[in-house]
PDB file of N, H, CA, C and O in Angstrom:
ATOM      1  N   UNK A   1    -106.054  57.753-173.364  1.00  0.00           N
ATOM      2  CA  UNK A   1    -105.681  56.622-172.526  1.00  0.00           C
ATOM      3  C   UNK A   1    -105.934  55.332-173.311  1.00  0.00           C
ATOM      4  O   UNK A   1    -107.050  54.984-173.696  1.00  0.00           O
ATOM      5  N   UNK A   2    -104.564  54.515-173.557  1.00  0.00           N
ATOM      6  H   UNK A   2    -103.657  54.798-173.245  1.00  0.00           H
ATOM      7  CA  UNK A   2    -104.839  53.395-174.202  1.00  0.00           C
ATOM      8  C   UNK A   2    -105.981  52.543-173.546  1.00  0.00           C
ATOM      9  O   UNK A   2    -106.409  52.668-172.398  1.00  0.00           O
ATOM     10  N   UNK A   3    -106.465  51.485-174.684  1.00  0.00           N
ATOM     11  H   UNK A   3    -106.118  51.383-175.616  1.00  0.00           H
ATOM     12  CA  UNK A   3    -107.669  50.743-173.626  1.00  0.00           C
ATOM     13  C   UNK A   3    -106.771  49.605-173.269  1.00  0.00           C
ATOM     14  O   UNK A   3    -105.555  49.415-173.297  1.00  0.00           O
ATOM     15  N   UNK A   4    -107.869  48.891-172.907  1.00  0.00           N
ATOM     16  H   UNK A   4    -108.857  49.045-172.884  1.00  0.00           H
ATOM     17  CA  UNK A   4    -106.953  47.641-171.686  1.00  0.00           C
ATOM     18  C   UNK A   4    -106.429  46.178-173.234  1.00  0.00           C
ATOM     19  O   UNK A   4    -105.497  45.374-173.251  1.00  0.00           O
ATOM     20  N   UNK A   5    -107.277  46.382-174.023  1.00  0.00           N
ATOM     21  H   UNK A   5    -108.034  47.035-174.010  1.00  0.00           H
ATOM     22  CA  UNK A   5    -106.761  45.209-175.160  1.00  0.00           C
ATOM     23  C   UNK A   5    -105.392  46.075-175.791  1.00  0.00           C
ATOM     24  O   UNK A   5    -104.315  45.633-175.389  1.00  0.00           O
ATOM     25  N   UNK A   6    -105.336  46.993-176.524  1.00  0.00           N
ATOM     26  H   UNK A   6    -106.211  47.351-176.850  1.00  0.00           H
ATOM     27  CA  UNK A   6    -104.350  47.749-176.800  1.00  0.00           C
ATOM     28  C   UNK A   6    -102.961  47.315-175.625  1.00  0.00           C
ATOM     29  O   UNK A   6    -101.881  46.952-176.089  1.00  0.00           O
ATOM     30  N   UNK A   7    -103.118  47.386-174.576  1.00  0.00           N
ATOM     31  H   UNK A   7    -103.995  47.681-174.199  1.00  0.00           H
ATOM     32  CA  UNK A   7    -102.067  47.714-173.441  1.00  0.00           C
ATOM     33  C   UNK A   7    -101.431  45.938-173.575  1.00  0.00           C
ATOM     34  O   UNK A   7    -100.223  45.757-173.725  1.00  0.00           O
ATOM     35  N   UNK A   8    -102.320  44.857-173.504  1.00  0.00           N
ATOM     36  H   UNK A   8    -103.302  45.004-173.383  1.00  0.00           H
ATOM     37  CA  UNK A   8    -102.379  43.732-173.688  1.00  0.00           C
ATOM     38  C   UNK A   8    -101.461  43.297-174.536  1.00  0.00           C
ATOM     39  O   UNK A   8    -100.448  42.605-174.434  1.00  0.00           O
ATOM     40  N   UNK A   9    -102.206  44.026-175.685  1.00  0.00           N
ATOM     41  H   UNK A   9    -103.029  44.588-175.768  1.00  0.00           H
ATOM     42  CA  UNK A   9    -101.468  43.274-177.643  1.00  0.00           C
ATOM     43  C   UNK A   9     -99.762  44.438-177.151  1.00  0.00           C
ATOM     44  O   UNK A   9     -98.708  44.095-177.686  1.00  0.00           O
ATOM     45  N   UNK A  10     -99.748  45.444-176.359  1.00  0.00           N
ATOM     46  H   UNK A  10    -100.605  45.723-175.924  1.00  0.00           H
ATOM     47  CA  UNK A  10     -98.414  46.056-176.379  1.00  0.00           C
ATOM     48  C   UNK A  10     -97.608  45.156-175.624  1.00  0.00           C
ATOM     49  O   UNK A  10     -96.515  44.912-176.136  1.00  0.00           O
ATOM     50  N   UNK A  11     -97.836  44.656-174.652  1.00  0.00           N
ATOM     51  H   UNK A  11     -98.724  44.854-174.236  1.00  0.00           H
ATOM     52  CA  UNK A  11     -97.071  43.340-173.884  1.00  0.00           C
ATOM     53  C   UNK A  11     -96.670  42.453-174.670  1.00  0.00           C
ATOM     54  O   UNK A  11     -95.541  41.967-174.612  1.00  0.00           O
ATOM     55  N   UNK A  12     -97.615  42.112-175.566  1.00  0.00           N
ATOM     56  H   UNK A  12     -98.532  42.507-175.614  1.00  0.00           H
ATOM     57  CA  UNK A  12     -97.127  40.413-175.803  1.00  0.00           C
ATOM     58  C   UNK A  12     -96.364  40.893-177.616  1.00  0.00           C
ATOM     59  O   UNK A  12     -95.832  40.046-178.333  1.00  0.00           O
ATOM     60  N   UNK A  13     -96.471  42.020-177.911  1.00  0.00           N
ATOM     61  H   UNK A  13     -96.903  42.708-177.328  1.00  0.00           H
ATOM     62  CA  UNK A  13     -95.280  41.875-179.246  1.00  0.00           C
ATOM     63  C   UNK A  13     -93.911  42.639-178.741  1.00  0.00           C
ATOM     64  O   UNK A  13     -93.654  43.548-177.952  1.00  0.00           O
ATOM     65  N   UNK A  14     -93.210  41.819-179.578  1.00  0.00           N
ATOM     66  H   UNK A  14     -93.418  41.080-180.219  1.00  0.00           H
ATOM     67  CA  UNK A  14     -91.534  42.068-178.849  1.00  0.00           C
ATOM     68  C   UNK A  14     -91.129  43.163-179.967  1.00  0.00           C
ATOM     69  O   UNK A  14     -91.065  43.201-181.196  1.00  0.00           O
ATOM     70  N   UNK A  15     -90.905  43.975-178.951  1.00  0.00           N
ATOM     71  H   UNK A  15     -90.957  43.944-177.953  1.00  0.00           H
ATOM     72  CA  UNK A  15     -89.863  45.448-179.647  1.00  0.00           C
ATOM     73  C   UNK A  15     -89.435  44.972-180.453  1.00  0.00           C
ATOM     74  O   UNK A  15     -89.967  45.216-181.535  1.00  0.00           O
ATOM     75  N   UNK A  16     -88.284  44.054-180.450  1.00  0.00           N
ATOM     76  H   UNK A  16     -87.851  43.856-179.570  1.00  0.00           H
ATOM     77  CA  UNK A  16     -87.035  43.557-181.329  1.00  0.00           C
ATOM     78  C   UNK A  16     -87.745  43.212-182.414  1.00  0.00           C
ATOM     79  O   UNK A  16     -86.994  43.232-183.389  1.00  0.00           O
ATOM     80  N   UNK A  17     -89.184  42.809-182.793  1.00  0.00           N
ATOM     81  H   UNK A  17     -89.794  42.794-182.001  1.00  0.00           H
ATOM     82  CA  UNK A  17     -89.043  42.193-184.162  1.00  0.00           C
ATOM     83  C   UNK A  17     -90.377  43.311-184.786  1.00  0.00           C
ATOM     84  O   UNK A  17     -91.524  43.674-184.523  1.00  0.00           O
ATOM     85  N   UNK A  18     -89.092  43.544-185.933  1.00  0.00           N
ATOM     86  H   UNK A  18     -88.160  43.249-186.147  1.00  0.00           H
ATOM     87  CA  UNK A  18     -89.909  44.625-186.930  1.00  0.00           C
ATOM     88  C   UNK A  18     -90.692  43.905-188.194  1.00  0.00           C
ATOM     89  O   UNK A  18     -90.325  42.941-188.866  1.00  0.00           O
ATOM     90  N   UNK A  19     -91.708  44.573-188.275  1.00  0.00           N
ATOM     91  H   UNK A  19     -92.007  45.356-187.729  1.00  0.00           H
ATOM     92  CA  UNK A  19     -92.744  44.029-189.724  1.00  0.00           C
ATOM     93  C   UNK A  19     -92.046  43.798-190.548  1.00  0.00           C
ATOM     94  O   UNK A  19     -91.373  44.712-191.025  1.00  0.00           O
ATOM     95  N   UNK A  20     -91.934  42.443-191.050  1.00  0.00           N
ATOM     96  H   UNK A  20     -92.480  41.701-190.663  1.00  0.00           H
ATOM     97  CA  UNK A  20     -91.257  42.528-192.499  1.00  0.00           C
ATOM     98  C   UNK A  20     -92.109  42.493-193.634  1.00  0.00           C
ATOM     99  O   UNK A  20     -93.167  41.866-193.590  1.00  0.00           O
ATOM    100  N   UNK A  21     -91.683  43.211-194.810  1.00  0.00           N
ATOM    101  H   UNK A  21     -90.823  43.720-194.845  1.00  0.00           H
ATOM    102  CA  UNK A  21     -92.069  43.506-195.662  1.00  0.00           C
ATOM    103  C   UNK A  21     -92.576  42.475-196.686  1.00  0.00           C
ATOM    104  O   UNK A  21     -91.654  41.791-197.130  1.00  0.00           O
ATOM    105  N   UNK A  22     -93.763  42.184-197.170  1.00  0.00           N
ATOM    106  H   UNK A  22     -94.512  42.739-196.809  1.00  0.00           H
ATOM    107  CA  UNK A  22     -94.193  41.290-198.303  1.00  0.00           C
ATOM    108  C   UNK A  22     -93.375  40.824-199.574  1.00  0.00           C
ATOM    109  O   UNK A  22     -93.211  41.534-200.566  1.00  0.00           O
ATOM    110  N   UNK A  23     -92.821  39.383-199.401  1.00  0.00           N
ATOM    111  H   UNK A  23     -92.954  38.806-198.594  1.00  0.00           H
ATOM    112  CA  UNK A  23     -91.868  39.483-200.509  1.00  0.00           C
ATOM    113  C   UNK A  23     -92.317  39.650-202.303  1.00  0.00           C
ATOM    114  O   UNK A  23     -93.196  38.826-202.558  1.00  0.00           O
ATOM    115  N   UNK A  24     -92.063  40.201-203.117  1.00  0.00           N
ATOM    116  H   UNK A  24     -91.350  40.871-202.910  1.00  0.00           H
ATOM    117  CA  UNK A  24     -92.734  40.811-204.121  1.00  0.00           C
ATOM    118  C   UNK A  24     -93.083  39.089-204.730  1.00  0.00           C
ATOM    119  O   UNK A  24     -92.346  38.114-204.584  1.00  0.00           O
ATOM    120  N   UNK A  25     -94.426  39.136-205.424  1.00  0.00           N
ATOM    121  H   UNK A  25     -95.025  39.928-205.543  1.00  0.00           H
ATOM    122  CA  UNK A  25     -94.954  38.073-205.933  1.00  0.00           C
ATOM    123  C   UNK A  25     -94.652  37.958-207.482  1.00  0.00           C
ATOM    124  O   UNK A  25     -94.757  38.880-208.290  1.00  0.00           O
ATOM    125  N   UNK A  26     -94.296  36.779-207.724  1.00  0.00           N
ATOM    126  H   UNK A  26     -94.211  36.030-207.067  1.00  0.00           H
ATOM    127  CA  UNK A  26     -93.720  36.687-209.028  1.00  0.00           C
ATOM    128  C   UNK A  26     -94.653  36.748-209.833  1.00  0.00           C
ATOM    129  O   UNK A  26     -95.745  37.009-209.328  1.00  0.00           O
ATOM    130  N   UNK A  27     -94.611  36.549-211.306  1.00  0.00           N
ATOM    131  H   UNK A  27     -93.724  36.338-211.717  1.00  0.00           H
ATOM    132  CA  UNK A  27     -96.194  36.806-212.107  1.00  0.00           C
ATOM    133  C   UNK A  27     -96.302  35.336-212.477  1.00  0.00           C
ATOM    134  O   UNK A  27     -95.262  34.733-212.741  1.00  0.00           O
ATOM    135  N   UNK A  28     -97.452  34.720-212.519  1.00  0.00           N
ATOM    136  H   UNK A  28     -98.297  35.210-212.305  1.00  0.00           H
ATOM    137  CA  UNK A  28     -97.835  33.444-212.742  1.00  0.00           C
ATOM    138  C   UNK A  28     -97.654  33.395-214.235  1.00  0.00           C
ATOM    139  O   UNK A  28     -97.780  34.507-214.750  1.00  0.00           O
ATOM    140  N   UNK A  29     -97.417  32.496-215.004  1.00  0.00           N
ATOM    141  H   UNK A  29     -97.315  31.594-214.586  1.00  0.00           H
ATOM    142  CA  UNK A  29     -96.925  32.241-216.227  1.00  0.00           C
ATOM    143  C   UNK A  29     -96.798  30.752-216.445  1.00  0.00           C
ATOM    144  O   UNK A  29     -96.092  30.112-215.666  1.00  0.00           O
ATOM    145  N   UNK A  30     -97.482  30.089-217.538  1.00  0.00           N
ATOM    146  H   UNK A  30     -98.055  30.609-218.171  1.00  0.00           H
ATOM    147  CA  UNK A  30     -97.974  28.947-217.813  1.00  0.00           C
ATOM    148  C   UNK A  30     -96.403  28.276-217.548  1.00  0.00           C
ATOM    149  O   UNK A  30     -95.465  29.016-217.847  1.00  0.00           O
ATOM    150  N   UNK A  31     -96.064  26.859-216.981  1.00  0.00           N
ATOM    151  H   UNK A  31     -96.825  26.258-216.738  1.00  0.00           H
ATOM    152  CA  UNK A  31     -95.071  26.010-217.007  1.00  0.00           C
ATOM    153  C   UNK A  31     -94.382  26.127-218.777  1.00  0.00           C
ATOM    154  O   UNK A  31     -94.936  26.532-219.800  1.00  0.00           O
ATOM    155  N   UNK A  32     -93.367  25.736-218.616  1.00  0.00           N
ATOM    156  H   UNK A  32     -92.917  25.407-217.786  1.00  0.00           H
ATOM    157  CA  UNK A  32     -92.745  25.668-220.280  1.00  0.00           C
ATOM    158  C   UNK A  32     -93.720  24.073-220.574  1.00  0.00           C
ATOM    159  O   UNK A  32     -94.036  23.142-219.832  1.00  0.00           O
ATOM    160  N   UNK A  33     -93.924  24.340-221.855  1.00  0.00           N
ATOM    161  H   UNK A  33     -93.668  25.096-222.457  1.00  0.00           H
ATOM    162  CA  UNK A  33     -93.960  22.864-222.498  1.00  0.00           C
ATOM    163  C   UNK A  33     -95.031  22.874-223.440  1.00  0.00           C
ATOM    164  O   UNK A  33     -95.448  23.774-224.169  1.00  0.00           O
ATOM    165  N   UNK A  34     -95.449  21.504-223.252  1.00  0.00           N
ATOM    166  H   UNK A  34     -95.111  20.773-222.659  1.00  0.00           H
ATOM    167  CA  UNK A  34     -97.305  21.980-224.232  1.00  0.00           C
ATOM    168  C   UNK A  34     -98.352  22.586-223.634  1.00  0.00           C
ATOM    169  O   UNK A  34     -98.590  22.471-222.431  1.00  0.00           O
ATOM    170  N   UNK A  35     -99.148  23.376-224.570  1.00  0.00           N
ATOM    171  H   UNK A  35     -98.955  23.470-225.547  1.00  0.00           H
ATOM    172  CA  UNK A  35    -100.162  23.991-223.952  1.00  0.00           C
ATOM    173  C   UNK A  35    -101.484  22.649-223.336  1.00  0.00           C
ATOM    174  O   UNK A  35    -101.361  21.535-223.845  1.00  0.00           O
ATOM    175  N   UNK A  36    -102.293  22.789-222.608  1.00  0.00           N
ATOM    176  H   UNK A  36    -102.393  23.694-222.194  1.00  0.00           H
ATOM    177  CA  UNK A  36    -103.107  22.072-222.463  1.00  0.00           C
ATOM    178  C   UNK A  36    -103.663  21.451-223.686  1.00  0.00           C
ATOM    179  O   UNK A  36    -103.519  20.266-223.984  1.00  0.00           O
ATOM    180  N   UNK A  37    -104.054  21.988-224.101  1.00  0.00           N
ATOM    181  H   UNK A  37    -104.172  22.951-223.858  1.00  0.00           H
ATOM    182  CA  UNK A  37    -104.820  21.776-225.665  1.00  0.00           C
ATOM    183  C   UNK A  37    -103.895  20.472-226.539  1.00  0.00           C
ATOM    184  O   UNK A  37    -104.274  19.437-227.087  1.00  0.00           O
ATOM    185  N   UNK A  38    -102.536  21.098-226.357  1.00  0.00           N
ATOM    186  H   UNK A  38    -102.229  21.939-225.912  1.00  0.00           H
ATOM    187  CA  UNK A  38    -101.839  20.025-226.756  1.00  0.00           C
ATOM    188  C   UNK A  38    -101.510  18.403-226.315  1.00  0.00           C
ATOM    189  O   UNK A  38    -101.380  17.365-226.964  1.00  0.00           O
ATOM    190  N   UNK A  39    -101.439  18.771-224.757  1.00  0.00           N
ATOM    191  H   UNK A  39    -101.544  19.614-224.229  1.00  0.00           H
ATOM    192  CA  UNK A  39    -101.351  17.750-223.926  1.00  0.00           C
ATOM    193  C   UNK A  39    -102.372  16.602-224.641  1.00  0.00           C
ATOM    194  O   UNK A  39    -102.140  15.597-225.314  1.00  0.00           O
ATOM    195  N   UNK A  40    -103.787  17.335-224.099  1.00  0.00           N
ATOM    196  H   UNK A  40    -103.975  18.151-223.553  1.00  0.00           H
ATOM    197  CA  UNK A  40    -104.780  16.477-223.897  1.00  0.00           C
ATOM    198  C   UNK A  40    -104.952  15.626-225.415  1.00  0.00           C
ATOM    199  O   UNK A  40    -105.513  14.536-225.526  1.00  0.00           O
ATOM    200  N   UNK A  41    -104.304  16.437-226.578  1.00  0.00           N
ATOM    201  H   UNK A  41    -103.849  17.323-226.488  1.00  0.00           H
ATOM    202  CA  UNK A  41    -104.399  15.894-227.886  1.00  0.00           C
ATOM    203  C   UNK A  41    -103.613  14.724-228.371  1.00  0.00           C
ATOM    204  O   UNK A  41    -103.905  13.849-229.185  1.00  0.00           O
ATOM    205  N   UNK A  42    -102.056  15.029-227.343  1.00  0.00           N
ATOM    206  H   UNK A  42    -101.819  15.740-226.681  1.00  0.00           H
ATOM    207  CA  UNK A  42    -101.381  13.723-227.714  1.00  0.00           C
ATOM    208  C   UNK A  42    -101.175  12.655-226.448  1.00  0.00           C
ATOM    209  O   UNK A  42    -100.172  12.118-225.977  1.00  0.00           O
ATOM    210  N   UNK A  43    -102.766  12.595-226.079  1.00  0.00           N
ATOM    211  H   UNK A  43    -103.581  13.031-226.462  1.00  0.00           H
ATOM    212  CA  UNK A  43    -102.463  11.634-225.181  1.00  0.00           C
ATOM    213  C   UNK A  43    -102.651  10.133-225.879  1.00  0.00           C
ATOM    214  O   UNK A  43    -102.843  10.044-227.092  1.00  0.00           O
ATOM    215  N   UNK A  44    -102.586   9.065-225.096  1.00  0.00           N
ATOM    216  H   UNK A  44    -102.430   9.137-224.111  1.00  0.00           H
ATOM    217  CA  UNK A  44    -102.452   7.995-226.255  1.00  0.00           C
ATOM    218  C   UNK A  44    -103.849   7.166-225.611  1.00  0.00           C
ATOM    219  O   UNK A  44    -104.103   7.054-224.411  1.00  0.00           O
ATOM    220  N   UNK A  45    -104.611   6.662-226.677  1.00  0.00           N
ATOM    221  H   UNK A  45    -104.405   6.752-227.652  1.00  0.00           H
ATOM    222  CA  UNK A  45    -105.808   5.887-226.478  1.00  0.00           C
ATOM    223  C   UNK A  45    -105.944   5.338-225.338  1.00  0.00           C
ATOM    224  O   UNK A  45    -104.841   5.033-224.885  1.00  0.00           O
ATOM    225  N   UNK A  46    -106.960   5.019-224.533  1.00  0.00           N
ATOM    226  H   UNK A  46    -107.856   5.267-224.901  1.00  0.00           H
ATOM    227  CA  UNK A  46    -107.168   4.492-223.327  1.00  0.00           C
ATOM    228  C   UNK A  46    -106.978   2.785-223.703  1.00  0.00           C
ATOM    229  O   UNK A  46    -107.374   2.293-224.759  1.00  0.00           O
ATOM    230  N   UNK A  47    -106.183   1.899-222.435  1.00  0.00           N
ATOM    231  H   UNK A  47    -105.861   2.298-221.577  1.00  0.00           H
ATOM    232  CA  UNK A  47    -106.321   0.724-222.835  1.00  0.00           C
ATOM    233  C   UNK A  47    -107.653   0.051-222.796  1.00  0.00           C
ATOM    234  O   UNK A  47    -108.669   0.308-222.150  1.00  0.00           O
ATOM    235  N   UNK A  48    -107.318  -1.047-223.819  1.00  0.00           N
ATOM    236  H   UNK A  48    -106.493  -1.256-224.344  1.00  0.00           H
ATOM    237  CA  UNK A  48    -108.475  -2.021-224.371  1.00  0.00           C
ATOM    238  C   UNK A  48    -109.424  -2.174-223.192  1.00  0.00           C
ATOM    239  O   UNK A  48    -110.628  -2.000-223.377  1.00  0.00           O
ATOM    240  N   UNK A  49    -108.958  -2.484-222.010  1.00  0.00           N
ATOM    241  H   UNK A  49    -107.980  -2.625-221.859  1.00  0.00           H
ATOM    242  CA  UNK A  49    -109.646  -3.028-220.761  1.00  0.00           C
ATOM    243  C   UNK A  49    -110.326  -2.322-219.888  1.00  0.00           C
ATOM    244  O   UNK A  49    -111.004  -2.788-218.973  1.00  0.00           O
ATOM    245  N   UNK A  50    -110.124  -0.907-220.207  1.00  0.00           N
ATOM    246  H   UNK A  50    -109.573  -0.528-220.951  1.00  0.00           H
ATOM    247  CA  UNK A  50    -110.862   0.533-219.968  1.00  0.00           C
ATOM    248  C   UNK A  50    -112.199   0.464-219.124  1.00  0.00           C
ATOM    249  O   UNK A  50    -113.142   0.632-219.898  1.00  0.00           O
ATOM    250  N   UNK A  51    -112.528   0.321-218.123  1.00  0.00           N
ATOM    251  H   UNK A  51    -111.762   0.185-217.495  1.00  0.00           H
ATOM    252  CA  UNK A  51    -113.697   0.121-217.622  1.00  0.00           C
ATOM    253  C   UNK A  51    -114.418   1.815-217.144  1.00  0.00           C
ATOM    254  O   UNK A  51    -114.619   2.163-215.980  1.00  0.00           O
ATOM    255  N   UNK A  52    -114.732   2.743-218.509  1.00  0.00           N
ATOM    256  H   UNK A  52    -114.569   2.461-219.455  1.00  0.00           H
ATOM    257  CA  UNK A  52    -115.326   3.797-218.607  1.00  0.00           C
ATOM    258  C   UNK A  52    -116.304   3.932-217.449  1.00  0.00           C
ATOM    259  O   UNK A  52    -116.392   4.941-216.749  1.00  0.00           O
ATOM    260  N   UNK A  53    -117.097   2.728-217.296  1.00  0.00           N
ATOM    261  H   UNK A  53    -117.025   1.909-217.864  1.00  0.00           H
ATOM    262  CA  UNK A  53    -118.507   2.712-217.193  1.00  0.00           C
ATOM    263  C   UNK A  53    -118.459   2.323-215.524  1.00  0.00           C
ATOM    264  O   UNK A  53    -119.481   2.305-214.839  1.00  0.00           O
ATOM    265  N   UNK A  54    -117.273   2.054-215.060  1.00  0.00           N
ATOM    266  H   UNK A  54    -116.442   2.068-215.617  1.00  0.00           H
ATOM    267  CA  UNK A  54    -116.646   1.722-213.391  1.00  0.00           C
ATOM    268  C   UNK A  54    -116.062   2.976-212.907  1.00  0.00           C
ATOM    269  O   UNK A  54    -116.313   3.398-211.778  1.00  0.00           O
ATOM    270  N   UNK A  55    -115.170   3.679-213.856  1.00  0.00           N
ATOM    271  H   UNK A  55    -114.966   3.336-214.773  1.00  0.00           H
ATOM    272  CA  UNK A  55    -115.030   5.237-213.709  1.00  0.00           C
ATOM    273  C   UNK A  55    -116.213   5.923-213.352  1.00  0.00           C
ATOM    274  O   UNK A  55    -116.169   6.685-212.386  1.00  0.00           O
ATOM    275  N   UNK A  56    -117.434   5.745-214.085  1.00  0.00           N
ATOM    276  H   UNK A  56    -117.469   5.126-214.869  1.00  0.00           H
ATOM    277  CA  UNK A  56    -118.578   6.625-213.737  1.00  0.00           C
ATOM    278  C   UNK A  56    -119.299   6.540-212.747  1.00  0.00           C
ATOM    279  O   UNK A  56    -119.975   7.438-212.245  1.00  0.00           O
ATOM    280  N   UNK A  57    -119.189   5.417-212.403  1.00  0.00           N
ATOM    281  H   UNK A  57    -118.640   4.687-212.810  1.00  0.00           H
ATOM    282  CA  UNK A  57    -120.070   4.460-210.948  1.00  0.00           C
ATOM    283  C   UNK A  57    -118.941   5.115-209.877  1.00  0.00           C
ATOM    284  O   UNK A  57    -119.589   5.931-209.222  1.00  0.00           O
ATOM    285  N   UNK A  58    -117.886   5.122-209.521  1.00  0.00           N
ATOM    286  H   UNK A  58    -117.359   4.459-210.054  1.00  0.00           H
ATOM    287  CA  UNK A  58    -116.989   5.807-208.832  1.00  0.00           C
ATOM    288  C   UNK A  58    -117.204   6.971-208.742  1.00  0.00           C
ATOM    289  O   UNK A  58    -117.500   7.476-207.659  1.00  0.00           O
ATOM    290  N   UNK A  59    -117.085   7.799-210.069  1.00  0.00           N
ATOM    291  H   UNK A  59    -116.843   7.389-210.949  1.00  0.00           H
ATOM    292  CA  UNK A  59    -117.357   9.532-209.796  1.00  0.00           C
ATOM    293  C   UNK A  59    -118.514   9.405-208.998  1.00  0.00           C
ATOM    294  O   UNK A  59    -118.535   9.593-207.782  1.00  0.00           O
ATOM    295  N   UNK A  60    -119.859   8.954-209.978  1.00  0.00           N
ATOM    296  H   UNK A  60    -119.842   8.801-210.966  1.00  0.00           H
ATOM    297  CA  UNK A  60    -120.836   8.745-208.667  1.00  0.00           C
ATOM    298  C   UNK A  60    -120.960   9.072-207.453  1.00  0.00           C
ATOM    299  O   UNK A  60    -121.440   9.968-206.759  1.00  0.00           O
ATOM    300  N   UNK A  61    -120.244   7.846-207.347  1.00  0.00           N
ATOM    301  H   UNK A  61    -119.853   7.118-207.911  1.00  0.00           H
ATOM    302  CA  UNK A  61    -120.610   6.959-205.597  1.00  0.00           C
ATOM    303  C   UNK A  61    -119.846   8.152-204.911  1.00  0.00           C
ATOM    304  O   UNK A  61    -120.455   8.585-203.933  1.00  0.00           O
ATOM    305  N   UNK A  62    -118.569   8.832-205.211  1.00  0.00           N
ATOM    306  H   UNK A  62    -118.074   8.480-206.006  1.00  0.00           H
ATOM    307  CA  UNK A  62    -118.178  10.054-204.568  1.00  0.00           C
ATOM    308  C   UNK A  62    -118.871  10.902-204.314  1.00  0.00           C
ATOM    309  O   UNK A  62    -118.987  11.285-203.150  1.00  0.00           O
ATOM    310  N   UNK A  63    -119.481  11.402-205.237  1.00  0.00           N
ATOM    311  H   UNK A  63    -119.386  11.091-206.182  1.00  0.00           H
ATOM    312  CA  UNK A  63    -120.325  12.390-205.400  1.00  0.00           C
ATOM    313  C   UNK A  63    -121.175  12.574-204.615  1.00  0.00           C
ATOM    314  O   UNK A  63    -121.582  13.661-204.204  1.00  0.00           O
ATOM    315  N   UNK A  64    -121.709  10.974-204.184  1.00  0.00           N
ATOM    316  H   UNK A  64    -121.378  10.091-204.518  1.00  0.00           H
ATOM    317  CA  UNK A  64    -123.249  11.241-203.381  1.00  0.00           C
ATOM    318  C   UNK A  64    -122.647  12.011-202.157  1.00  0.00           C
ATOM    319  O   UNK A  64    -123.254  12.975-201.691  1.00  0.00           O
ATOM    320  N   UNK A  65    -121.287  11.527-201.562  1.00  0.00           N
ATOM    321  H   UNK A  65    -120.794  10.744-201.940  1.00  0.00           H
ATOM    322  CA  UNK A  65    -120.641  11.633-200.586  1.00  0.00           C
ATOM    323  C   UNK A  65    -120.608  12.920-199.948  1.00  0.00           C
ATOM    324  O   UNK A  65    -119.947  13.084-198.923  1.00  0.00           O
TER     325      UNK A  65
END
């Protein structure tokens, strides 16, 4: 004898719609282009006005957060 949740979950799913099947997952594979390594190598100097040291006070102040 079904139980009373069973009888429940049989009410509320509709005959008409059948399980569909998991669509197959593609394989992850780096974007085309430069590798990281490369990226980060030809990036171009930070400007003159660079406030490193306002960047760090920011990471910071997030951080405490």
């Amino acid at each position: 004898m079904p139980t009373v949740a069973k009888k429940i979950a049989a009410r509320r799913r509709d005959p008409a719609k059948k399980p569909v099947a998991a669509a197959p997952r593609h394989r992850l594979t780096p974007p085309p282009g430069p590798s990281a390594a490369e990226f980060f190598a030809n990036l171009p100097p930070p400007a003159k006005d660079f406030d490193a040291e306002g960047v760090e006070r920011i990471v910071a102040f997030r951080a405490e957060r």
